[in-house]
N, C-alpha and C positions, 0 to 999 in steps of 0.2 A: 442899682449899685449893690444891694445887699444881695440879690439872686448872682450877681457876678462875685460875689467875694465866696460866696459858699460853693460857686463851682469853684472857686480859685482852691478854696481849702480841700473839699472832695478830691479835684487832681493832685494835691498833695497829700493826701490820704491816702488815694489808689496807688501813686509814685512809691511811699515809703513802705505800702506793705508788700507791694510786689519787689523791691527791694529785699525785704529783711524773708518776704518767701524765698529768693533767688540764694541769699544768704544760706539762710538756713538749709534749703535742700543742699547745695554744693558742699558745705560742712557737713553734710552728714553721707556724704557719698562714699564707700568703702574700695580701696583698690587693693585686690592682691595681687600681686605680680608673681608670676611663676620664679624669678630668680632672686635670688638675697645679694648678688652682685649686677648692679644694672648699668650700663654704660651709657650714659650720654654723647649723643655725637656732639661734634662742633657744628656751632649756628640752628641748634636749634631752639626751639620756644614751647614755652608750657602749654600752649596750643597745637603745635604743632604733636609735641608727644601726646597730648589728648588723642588727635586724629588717629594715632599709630594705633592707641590702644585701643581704641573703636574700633579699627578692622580687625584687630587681634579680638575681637571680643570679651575685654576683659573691661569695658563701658560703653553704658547703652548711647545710643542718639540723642536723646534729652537729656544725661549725664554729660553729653561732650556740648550740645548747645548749651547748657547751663553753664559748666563752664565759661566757655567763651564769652559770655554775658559777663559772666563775676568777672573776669579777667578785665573786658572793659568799663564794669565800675572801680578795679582795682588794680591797674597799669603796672604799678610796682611790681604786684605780683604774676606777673607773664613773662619776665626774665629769667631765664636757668642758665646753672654753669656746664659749662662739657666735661667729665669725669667720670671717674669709676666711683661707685657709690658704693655704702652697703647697707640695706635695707634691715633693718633689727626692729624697731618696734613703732614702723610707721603704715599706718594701718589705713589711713584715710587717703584721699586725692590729694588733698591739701598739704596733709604730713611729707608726704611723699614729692610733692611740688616745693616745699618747704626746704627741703633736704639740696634736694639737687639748685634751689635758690641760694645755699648757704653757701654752696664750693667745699664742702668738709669731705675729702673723700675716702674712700676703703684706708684706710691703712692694714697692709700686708706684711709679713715679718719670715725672717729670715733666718734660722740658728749654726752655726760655725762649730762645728763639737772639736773640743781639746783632742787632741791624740789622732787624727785625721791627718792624712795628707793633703798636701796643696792640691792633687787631680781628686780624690775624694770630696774635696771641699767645692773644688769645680763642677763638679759633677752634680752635687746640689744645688749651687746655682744656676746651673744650664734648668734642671729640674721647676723652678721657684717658678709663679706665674708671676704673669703681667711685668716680666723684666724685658728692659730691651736689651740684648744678649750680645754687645758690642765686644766684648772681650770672651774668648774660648780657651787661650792656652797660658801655662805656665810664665810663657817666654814673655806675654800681653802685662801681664803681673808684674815682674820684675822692671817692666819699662816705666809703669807708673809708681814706683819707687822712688821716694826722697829722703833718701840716706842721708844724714848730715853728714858733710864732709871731714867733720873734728872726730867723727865717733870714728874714724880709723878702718881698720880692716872691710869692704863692702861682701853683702852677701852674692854668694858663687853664682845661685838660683833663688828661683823666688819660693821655696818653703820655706814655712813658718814665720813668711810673712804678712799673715792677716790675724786677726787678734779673735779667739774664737767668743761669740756674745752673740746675741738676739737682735738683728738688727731690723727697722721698721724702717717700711717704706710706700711711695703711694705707685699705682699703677704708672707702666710706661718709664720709671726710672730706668736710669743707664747701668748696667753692672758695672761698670768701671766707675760711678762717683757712690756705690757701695762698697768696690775693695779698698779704695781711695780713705773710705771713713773706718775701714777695718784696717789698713796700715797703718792711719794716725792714732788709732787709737792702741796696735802694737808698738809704738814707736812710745809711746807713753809710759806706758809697761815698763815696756825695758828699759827706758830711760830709770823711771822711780827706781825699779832693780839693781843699776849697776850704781845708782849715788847713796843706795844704803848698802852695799854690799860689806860683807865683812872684810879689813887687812887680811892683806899676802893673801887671798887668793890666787892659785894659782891659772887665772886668766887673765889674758891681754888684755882684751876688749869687749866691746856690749855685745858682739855678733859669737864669740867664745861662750861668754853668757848663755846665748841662746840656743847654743847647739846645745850644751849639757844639760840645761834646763829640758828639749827638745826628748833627748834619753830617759830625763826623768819622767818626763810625761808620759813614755812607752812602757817604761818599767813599772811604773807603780800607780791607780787609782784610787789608792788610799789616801786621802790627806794627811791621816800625822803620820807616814812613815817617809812621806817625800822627803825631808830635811836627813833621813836617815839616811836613805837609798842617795842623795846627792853627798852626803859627807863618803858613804864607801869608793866614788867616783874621784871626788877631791883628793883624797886622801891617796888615793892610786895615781892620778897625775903628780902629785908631790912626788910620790917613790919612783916618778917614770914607769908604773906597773902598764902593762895594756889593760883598758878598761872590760875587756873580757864581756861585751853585753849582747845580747841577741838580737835585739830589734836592729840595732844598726846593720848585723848582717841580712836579716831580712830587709832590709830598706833597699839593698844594694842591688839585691837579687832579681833576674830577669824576670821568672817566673818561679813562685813558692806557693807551694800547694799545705802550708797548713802544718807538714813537718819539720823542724830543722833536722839537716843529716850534717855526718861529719865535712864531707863532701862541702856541702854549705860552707862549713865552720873553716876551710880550708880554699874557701873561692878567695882570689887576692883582689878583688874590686875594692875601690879606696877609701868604701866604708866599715871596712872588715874591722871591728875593735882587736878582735882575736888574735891577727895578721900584722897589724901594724900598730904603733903606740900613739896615746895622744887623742887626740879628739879626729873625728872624722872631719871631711873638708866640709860638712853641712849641716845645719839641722834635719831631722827627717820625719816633724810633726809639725801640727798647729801644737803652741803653746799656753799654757792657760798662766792665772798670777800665781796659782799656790807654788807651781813647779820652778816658775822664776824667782820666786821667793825664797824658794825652798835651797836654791844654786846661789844667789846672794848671799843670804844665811842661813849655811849648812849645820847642821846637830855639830857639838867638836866632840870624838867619838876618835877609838881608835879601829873602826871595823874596818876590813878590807873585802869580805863578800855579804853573798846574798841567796839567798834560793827561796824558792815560791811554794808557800806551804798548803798551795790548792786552793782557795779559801778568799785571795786577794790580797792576803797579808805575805810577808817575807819571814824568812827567819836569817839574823845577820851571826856575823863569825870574825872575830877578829885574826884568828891563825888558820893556815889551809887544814891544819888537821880537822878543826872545829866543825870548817867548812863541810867539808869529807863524809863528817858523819851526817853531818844537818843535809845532805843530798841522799844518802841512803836513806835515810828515815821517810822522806818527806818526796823525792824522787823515784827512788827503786824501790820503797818498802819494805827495806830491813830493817828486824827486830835488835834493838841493839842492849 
């Protein structure tokens, strides 16, 4: 009875240290993976990628049969999710088994820049990895639009209808439930813009808003001079003046190379500010909040121009003389 009880314990003895040896080797087994983005397919198993990485040689035979041992003293852990992953500071088998056991996957991100056009902005997103590229054109854009119907006037085309921002997301998303999240979240925007807007503005509606907003965005990078550069605007639809601005005839143009010519300034497409009064039929940027902020409430100012003092600031002029000179000085560089 006693010689059987001490084999009893001995096989328990032998059990638990080749245990906690099975243990401890697999814990201390190191895996680098050549890539810091690793894809798991669907259906497979912590064993099963063991076996992968043994033919890839990146683990020995007795690192994958160790494995599979630990695995079945610990079942839980032989389950993985399928995903894009991203490897940062997972160093061991385990770590690395651990990760793709969580389901936590890559997160990728996305940036929308202010002052970009809508094909510009496409163009990025066609570029972004791991999107599924469901949507290509402008026209895709505008379909997934949900304009309220109280806000009045609809947009013509779909610029300057995505909100420009950093957007995150995981492998295999749809491009259309990311423009979907950058139109509600322009839709937000403008909304906050047009309920704090200043009286008697001289706009209709939230989509008027956003064209001028749109111009400010072209004309000016500066933050504190946007409120400036949209009162000279304002202040010019009050008087019926044309708003006289550049980008919108570049916006119109077939092809421009970089110069505006007079030619340009006399093209009658029906963004020409030069040509015709009033706001153009569109916006002709992404939008950012300063700019919308900035057209909500504008500086009260009695300027009516502007000229670009090289530098990224403007210099403003309430009378054309004023004007006149502030372009020699600053454009033709005369001594005055």
């Amino acid at each position: 009875m006693l010689k059987s009880l001490k084999i009893i314990i001995l096989f328990l003895l032998l059990c638990a240290a080749g245990y906690y040896a099975v243990v401890r080797y697999v814990q201390q087994i190191s895996l680098a993976l050549p890539e810091r983005i690793y894809t798991v397919p669907s259906g497979s198993s912590a064993a099963q990628l063991c076996q992968r990485w043994q033919q890839q040689q990146l683990l020995s035979t007795a690192e994958c049969l160790s494995l599979k041992l630990y695995l079945k003293l610990h079942p839980a852990e032989a389950a993985v999710q399928q995903g894009v992953f991203r490897l940062d500071n997972q160093h061991t088998l385990l770590q690395v088994l651990a990760l793709f056991r969580s389901g936590k996957e890559a997160q990728f991100s996305l940036t929308l820049i202010d002052g970009e056009t809508l094909q510009q902005s496409l163009e990025r997103i066609q570029r972004a990895p791991y999107l599924q590229q469901d949507i290509r054109s402008a026209a895709e854009v505008l379909q997934l639009l949900q304009w309220p119907a109280e806000w009045g006037e609809k947009p013509v085309n779909s610029e300057a209808l995505l909100y420009p921002d950093t957007y995150y997301y995981t492998a295999n998303s749809k491009v259309s439930a990311l423009v979907m999240r950058a139109q509600r979240a322009l839709l937000i925007e403008l909304e906050q813009a047009w309920q704090q807007r200043q009286d008697n503005l001289p706009l209709q509606n939230r989509y008027q808003l956003l064209i001028l907003a749109s111009i400010i965005e072209k004309e000016s990078s500066y933050p504190p001079e946007k409120t400036l550069v949209a009162s000279v605007f304002i202040n010019r639809l009050r008087k019926n003046m044309r708003l006289q601005t550049d980008p919108t005839v570049i916006y119109g143009l077939d092809n421009f190379n970089g110069n505006i010519t007079r030619a340009d300034l006399s093209n009658p497409h029906p963004y020409n500010t030069y040509r015709h009064h009033g706001l153009p039929p569109g916006p002709i940027s992404l939008v950012g909040r300063a700019s919308l902020q900035a057209v909500a409430k504008p500086a009260e100012t009695e300027l009516f121009y502007f000229v670009s003092k090289g530098d990224g600031t403007h210099q403003f002029s309430s009378t054309l003389e004023q004007h006149n000179r502030a372009v020699k000085k600053y454009i033709l560089g005369a001594k005055l």
